[in-house]
C-alpha positions in Angstrom: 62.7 -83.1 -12.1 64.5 -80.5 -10.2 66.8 -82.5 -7.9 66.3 -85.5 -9.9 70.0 -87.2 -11.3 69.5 -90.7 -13.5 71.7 -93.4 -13.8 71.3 -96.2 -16.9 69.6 -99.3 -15.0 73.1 -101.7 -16.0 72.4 -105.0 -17.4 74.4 -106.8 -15.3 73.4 -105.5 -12.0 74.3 -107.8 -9.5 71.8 -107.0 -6.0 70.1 -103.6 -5.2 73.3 -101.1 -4.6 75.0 -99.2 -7.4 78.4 -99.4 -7.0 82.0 -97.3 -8.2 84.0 -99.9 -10.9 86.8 -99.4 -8.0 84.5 -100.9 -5.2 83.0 -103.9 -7.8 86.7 -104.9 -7.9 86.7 -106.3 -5.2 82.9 -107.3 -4.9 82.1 -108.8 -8.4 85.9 -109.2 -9.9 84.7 -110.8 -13.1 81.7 -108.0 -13.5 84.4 -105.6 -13.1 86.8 -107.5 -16.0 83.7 -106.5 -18.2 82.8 -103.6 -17.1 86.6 -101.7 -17.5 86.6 -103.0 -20.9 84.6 -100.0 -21.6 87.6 -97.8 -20.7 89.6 -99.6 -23.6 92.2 -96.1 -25.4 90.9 -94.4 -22.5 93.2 -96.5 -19.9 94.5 -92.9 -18.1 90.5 -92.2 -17.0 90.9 -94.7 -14.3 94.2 -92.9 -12.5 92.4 -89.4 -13.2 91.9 -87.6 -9.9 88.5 -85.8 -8.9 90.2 -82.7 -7.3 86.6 -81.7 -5.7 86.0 -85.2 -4.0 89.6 -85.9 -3.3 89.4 -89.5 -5.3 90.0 -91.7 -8.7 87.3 -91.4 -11.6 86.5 -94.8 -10.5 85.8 -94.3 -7.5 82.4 -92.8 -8.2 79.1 -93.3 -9.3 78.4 -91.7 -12.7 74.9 -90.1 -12.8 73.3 -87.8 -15.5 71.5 -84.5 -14.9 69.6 -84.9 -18.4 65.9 -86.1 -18.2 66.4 -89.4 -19.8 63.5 -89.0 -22.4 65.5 -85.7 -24.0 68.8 -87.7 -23.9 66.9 -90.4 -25.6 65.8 -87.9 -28.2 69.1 -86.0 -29.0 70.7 -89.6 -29.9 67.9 -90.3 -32.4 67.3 -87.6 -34.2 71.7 -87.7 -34.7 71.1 -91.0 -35.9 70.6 -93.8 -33.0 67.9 -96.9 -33.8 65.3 -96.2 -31.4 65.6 -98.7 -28.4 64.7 -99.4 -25.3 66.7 -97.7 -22.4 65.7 -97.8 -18.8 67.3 -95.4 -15.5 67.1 -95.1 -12.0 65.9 -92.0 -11.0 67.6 -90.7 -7.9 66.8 -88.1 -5.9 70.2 -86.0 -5.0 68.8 -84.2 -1.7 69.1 -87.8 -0.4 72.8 -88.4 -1.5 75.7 -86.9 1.2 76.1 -83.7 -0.4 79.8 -83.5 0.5 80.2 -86.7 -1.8 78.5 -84.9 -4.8 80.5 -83.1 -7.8 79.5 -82.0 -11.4 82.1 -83.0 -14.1 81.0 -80.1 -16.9 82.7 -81.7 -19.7 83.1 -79.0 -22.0 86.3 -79.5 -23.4 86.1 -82.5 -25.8 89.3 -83.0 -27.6 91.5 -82.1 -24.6 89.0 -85.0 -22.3 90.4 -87.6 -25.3 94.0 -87.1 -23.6 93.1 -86.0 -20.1 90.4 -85.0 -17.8 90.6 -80.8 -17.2 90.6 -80.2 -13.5 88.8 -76.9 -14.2 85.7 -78.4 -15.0 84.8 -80.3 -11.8 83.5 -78.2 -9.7 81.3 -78.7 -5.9 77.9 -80.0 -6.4 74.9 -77.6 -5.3 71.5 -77.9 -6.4 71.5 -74.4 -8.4 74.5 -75.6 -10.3 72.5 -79.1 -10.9 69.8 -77.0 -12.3 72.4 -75.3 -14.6 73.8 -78.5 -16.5 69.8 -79.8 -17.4 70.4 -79.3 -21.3 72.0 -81.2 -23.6 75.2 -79.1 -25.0 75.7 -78.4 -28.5 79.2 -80.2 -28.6 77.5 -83.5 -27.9 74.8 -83.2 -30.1 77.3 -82.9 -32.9 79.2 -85.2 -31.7 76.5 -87.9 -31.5 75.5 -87.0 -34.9 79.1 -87.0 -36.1 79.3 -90.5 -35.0 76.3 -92.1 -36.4 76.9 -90.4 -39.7 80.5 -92.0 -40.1 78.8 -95.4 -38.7 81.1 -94.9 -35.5 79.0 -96.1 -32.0 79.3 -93.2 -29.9 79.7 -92.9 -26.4 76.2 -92.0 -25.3 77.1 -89.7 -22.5 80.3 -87.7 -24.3 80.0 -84.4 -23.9 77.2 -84.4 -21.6 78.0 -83.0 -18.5 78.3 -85.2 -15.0 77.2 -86.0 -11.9 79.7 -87.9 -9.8 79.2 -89.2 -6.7 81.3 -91.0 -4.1 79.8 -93.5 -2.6 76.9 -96.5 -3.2 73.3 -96.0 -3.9 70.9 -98.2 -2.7 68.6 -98.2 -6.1 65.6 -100.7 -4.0 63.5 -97.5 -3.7 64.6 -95.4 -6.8 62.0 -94.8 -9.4 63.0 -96.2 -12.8 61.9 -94.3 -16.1 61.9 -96.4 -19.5 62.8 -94.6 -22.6 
């Protein structure tokens, strides 16, 4: 698990490469109509700037550090019906490391309006180690959600790996929660 990072195996995955929702623009246009619904009231992610990789939100990958069978955990005991999920498991030490950041998303109400630039900070492995729990904020947050019968977003408040760049997911292990 320790230089492990997971990515939810997408539905709709067209070929073996994971790709930024900027680069399946122009690959997959109507995957990418789909896929930018998901940023629906949260239209100002995709102009938000990654200070530490010099690029748009969209223009990277989106990885957890969380193993996915605790993440799994967290959203049912706050209230999730216990489904099926399956992730890539990637190893980071074979990602460019200059393309690697960790979003901490700690502040949740200000991330509603805009994305702190404070909490992205360079990718190392001892920092990767660091962000392996699941915060407090979005465990209550989860449970807040399925208590008021809202769907939550299942990695809110959880911090992030972002990387710039593709992965090639043909030789990634795959975990099924």
């Amino acid at each position: 698990m320790q230089n492990y990072i997971y990515h939810l195996k997408p539905k709709d995955l067209k070929g073996t490469v994971l790709q930024p929702l900027n680069q399946i623009l122009v690959s997959y246009p109507d995957l990418y109509t789909r896929k930018v619904k998901k940023y629906a009231g949260r239209e100002f992610l995709l102009e938000r700037n990654i200070p530490t990789l010099d690029c748009l939100w969209n223009d990277v990958l989106h990885l957890s550090p969380i193993e996915p069978t605790q993440w799994k955990k967290a959203l049912v005991r706050a209230g999730m019906e216990d489904k099926p999920f399956t992730f890539y498991k990637i190893d980071s030490t074979l990602l460019d490391q200059n393309n690697l950041a960790i979003y901490l998303f700690k502040e949740l109400e200000r991330f509603r309006k805009q994305v702190p630039t404070n909490e992205f900070i360079p990718f190392t492995p001892e920092k990767l180690r660091s962000v392996r729990g699941i915060p407090a904020v979005a465990q209550i947050y989860f449970k807040d959600c399925y208590s008021s019968g809202e769907k939550p977003l299942l990695f809110f408040g959880i911090p992030h790996i972002l990387y710039k760049g593709t992965i090639d997911i043909s030789q990634a292990g795959t975990i099924t929660v």
